[in-house]
FIKOL-694858 format. One record per residue: residue in three letters; x, y, z of N, C-alpha, C in turn. Coordinates in pm, 1 decimal. Layout:
(ALA; (X; Y; Z); (X; Y; Z); (X; Y; Z))
...
This chain:
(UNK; (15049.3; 2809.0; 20715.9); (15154.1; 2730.5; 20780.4); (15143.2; 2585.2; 20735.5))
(UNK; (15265.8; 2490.2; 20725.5); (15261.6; 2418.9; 20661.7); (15265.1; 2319.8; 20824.4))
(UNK; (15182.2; 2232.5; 20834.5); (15157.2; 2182.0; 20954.5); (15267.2; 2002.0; 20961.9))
(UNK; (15268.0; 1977.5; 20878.6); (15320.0; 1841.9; 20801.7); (15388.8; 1851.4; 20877.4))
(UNK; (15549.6; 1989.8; 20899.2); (15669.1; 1945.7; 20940.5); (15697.6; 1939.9; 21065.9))
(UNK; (15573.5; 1962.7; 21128.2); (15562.2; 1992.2; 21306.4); (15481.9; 1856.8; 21342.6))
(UNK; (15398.5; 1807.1; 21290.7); (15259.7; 1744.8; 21347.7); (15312.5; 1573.9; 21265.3))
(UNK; (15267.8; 1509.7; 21332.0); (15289.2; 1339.1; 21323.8); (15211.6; 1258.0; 21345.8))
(UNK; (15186.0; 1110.5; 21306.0); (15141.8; 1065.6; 21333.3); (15187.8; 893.0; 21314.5))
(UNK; (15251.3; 858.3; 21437.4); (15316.3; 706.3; 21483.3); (15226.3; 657.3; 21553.4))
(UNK; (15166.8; 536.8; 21509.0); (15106.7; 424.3; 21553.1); (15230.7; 359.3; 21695.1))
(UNK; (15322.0; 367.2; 21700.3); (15358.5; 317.1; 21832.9); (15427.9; 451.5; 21934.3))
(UNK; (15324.5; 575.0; 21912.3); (15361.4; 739.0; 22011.6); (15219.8; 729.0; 22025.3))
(UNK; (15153.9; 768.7; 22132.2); (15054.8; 760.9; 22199.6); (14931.0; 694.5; 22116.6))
(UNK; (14954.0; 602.0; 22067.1); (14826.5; 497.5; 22040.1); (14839.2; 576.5; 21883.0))
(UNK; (14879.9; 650.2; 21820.0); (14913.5; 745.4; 21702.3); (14831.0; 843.7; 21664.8))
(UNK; (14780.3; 893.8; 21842.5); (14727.4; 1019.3; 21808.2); (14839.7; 1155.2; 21742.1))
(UNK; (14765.4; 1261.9; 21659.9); (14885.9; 1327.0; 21619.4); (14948.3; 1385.9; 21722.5))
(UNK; (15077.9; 1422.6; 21714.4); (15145.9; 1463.9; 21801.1); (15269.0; 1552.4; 21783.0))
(UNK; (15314.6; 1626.2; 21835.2); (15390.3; 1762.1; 21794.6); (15520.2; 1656.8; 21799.9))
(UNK; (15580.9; 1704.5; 21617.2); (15700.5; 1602.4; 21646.5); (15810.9; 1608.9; 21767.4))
(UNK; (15906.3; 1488.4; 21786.1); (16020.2; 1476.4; 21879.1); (15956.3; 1502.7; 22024.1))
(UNK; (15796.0; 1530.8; 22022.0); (15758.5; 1519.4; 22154.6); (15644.8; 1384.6; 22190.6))
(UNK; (15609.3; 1378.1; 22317.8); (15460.6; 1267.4; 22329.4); (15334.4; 1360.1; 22310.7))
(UNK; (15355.0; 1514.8; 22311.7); (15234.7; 1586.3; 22363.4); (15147.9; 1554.1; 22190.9))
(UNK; (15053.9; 1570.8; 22184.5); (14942.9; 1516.3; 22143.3); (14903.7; 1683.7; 22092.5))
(UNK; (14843.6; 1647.2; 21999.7); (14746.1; 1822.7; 21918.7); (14626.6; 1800.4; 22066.8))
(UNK; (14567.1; 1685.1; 22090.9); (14426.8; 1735.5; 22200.2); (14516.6; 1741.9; 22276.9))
(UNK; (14644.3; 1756.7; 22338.1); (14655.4; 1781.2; 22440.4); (14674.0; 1928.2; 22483.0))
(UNK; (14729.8; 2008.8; 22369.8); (14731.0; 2156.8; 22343.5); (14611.4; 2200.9; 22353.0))
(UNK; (14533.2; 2163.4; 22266.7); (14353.2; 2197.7; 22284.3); (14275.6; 2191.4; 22416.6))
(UNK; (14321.4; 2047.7; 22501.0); (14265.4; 2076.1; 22638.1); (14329.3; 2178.3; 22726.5))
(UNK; (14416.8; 2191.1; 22743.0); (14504.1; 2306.7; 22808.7); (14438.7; 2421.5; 22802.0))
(UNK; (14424.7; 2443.0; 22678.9); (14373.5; 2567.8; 22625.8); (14241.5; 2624.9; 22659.6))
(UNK; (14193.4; 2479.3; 22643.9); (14051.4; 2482.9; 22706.3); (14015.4; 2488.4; 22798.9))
(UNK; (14096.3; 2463.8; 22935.4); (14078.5; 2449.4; 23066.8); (14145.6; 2601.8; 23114.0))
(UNK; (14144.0; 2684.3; 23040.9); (14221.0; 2834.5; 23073.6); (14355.3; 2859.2; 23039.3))
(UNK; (14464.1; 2743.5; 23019.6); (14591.8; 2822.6; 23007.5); (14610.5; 2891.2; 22831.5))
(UNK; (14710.6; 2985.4; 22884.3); (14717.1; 3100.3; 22774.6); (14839.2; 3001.6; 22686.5))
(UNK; (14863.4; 3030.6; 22566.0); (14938.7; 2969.1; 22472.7); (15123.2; 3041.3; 22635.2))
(UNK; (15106.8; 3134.2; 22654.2); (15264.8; 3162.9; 22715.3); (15262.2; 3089.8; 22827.3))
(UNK; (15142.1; 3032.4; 22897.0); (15191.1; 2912.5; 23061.2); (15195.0; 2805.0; 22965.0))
(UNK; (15163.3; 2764.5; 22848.6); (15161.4; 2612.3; 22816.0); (15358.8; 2576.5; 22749.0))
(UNK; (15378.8; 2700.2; 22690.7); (15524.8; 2735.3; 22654.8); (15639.4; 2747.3; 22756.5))
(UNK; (15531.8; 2855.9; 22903.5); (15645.3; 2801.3; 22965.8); (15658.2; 2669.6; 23066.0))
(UNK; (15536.9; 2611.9; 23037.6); (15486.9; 2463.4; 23143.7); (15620.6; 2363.9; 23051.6))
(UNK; (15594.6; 2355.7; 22888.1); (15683.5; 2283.5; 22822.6); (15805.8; 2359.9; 22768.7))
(UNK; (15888.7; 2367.7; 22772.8); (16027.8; 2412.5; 22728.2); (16074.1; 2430.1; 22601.4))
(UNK; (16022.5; 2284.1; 22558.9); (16068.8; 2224.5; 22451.7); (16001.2; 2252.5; 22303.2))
(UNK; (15890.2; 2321.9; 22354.6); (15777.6; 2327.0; 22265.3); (15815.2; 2513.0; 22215.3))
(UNK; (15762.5; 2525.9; 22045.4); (15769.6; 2682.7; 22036.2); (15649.4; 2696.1; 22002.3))
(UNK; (15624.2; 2859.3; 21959.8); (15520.5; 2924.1; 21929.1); (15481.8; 2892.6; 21793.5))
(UNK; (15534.1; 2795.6; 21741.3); (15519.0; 2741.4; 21601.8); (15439.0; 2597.6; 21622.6))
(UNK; (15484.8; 2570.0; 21744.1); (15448.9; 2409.9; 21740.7); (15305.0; 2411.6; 21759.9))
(UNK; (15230.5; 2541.8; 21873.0); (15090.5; 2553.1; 21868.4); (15043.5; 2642.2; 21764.5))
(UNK; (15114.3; 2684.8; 21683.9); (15001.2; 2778.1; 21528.6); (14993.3; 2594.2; 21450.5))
(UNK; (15110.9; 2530.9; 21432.7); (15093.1; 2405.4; 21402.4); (14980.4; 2357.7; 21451.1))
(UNK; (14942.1; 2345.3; 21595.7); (14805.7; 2208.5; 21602.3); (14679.7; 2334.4; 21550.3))
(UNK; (14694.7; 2452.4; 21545.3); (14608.5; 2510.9; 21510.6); (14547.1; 2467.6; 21377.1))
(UNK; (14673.3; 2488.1; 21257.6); (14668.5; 2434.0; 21134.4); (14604.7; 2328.1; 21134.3))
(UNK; (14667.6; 2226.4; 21198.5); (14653.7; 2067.8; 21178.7); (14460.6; 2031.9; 21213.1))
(UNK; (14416.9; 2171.5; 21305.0); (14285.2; 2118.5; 21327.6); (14166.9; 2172.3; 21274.1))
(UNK; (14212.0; 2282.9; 21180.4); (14179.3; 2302.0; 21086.0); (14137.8; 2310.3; 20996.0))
(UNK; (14249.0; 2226.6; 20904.1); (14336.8; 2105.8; 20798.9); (14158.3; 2012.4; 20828.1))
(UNK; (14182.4; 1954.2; 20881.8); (14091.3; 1846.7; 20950.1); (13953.1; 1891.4; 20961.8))
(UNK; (13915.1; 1990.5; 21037.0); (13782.8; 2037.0; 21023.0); (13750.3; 2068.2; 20863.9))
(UNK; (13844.1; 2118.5; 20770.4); (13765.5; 2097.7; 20675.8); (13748.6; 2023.4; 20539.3))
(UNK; (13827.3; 1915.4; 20631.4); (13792.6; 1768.7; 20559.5); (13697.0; 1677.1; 20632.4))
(UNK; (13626.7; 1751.8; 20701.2); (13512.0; 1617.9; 20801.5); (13368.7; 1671.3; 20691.2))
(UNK; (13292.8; 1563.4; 20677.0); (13202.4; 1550.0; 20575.8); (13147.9; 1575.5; 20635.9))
(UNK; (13029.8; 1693.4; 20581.2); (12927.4; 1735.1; 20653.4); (12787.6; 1674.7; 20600.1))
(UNK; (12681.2; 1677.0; 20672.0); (12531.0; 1634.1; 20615.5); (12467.5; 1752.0; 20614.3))
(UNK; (12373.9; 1731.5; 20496.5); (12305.5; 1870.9; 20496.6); (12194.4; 1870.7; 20534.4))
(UNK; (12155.2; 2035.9; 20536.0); (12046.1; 2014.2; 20632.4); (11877.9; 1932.6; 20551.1))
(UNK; (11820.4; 1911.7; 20681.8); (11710.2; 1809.4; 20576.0); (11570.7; 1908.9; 20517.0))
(UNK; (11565.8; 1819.7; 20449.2); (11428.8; 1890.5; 20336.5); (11327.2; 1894.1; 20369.1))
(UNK; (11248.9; 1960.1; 20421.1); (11064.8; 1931.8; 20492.3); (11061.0; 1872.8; 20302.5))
(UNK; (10955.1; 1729.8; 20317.1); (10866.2; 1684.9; 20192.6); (10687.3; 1755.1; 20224.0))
């Protein structure tokens, strides 16, 4: 999935965390939801506005991201 055409990021929409376009909701804000128990269908039907694309999107988008975070490796007994 191509995450680009869903996911944003404006310096004057919530401080420019990313955020599911044409909305304020935020990728962590999908992630906490999620995390606190609701199923992807109460968060769809909590928001209206939002589809089943917009969360495979923050899925992508976090992803995308996890595997561009630089990792350290593990250390060497000398």
């Amino acid at each position: 999935m191509n995450y680009r055409n869903r996911i944003v990021i404006n310096p004057t929409i919530r401080s420019g965390k990313p955020c599911i376009i044409n909305t304020r909701i935020a990728v962590a804000d999908i992630f906490d939801y999620l995390g606190g128990g609701m199923t992807i269908e109460e968060i769809l039907d909590d928001f209206p506005d939002l589809t089943l694309e917009d969360i495979q999107a923050c899925f992508a988008f976090a992803a995308d991201r996890d595997r561009r975070l630089t990792t350290i490796p593990h250390e060497i007994p000398i």
